[in-house]
N, C-alpha and C positions, 0 to 999 in steps of 0.2 A: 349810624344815622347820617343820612346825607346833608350837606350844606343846600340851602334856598337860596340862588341868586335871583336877585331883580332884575327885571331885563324892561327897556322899554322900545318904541321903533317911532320912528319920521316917516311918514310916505311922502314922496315923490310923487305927485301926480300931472298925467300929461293926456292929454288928446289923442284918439287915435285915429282921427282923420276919417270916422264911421260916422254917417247921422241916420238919422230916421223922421220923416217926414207925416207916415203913418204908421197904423197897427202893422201892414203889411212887412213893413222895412226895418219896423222895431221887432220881429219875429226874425227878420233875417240877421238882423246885427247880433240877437241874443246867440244866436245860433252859431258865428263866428267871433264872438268876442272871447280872448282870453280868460282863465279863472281869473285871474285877479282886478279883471273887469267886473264879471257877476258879483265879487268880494265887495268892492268898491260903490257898485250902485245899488245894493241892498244895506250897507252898511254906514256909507258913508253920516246920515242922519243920527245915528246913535253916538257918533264921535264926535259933530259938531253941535249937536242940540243935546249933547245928554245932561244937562242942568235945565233945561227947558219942557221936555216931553219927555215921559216917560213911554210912552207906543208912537215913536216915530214911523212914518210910513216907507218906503223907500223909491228908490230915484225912476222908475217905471211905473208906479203907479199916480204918484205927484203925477209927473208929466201928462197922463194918460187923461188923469180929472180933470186936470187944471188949463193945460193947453189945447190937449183937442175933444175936454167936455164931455167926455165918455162915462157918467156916474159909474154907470152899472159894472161894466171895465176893471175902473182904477179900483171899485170898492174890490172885487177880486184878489186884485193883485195885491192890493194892501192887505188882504187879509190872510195872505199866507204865512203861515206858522214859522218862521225863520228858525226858530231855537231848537225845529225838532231835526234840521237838516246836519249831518256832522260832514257831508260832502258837497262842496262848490256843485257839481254835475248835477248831483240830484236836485239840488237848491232850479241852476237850468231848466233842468225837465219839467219842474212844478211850471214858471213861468211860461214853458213852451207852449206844454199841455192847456193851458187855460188862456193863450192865445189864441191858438190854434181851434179851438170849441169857439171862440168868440165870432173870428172868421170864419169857418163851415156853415155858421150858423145863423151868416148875413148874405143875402140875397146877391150874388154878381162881385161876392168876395172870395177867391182864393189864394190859400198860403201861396206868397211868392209875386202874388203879381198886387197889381193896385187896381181899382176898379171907382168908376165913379160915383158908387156907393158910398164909397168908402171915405169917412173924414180926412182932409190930406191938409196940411199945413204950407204956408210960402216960407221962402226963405226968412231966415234970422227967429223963424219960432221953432226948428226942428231938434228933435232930444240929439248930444253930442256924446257919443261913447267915450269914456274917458274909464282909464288904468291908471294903476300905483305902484311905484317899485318900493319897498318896503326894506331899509334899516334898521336892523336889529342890533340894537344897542345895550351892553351891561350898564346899570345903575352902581352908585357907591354901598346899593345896601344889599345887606344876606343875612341870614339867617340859621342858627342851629339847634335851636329849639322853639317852643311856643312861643316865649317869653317875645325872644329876640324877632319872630317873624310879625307878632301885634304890634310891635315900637315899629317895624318896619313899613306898618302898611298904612300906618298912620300919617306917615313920610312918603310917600311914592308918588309919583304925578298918576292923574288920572288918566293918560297914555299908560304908563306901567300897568296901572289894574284892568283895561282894558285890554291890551297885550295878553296877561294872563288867563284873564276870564273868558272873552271873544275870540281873538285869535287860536286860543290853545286850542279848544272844541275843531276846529277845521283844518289846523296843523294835523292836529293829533290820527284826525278820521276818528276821535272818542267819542262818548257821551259825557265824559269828565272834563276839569279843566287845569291848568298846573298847581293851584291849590289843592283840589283834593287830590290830587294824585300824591302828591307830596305827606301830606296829612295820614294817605293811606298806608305809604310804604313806612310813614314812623310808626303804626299801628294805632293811630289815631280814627281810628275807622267813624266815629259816630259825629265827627265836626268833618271830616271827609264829606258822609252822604249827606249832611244837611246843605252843604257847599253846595253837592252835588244837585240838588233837588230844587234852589234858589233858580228861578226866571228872569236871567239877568236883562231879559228884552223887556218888562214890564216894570224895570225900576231904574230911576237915573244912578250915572257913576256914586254919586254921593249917599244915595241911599243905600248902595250893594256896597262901597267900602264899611257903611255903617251897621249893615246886617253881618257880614262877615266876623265886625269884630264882635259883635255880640254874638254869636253862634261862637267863635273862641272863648269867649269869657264865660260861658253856659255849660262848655263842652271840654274847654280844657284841664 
């Protein structure tokens, strides 16, 4: 039976000198920004507000409602299923595709260029691409049986449980997350797949450490 280490991480985040003005420019930046840009502005809401909203929206489609007043738009983009994607690219493609429909679909808009159709924003309102360099850091706690991994999670910052829960799924390219994965290979299969099955994008940190432990305490 293998030891659980706690891991947590810091981002670094920094600018990348990309903006967008309109639809047109925010289809191009998606297009060229790094994975851990798409990581970053889809994500970023769930780690800053996850005691506040449980369906935080992400950094593309805010912008989209809210500065250049695009309802019909942003509701799209917000309403992309984040939790079924286990790869950044594909995550990408959803966003491209459903810009890309938006613009085909307006009169003297096409991908690429700007058109005076087209909502365009002046300086100091346009969305700024911004990245994370990502710190992965061991915690003091581990784990070798149930016992010892429920004391532990009780203790973790909610960076750690994020870490494991969030980040693992898009590390991994799984459907799983470092809990259950861990869970499975002790043959704890049945706290595994309810781990598994938990929609960590429809509940704040506090209430998925809180489901966790009681799926342990039901199943262990």
């Amino acid at each position: 039976m293998g030891e659980f280490r706690f891991y947590t991480r810091l981002n670094l985040v920094r600018l990348l000198g990309l903006r967008a003005r309109c639809i047109s420019e925010l289809y191009e930046g998606i297009k060229k920004i790094p994975p851990a840009a798409i990581y970053h502005h889809t994500h970023r809401f769930l780690q800053q507000h996850s005691y506040l909203s449980p369906e935080p929206p992400n950094d593309f489609a805010y912008w989209v409602t809210n500065s250049l007043k695009i309802k019909d738009l942003g509701e799209r983009l917000a309403s992309i299923d984040t939790v079924r994607f286990t790869k950044i690219e594909d995550l990408r493609k959803e966003f491209l595709r459903i810009l890309e429909d938006w613009l085909g679909a307006h009169r003297g808009v096409t991908v690429g260029s700007i058109s005076h159709d087209e909502p365009f924003l002046p300086g100091g309102e346009e969305f700024n691409f911004m990245s994370c360099v990502t710190f992965v850091i061991p915690t003091n706690y581990a784990a070798k049986d149930v016992k010892e991994f429920e004391d532990a999670l009780l203790k973790i910052t909610a960076d750690s449980l994020y870490f494991h829960i969030f980040e693992a799924r898009l590390r991994l390219g799984k459907d799983e997350n470092d809990f259950s994965l861990w869970f499975r290979d002790m043959g704890k299969t049945k706290i595994a797949d309810e781990i598994t099955r938990l929609d960590p994008y429809n509940i704040t940190l506090d209430g998925l450490r809180k489901k966790i432990l009681e799926l342990i305490r039901i199943y262990g």
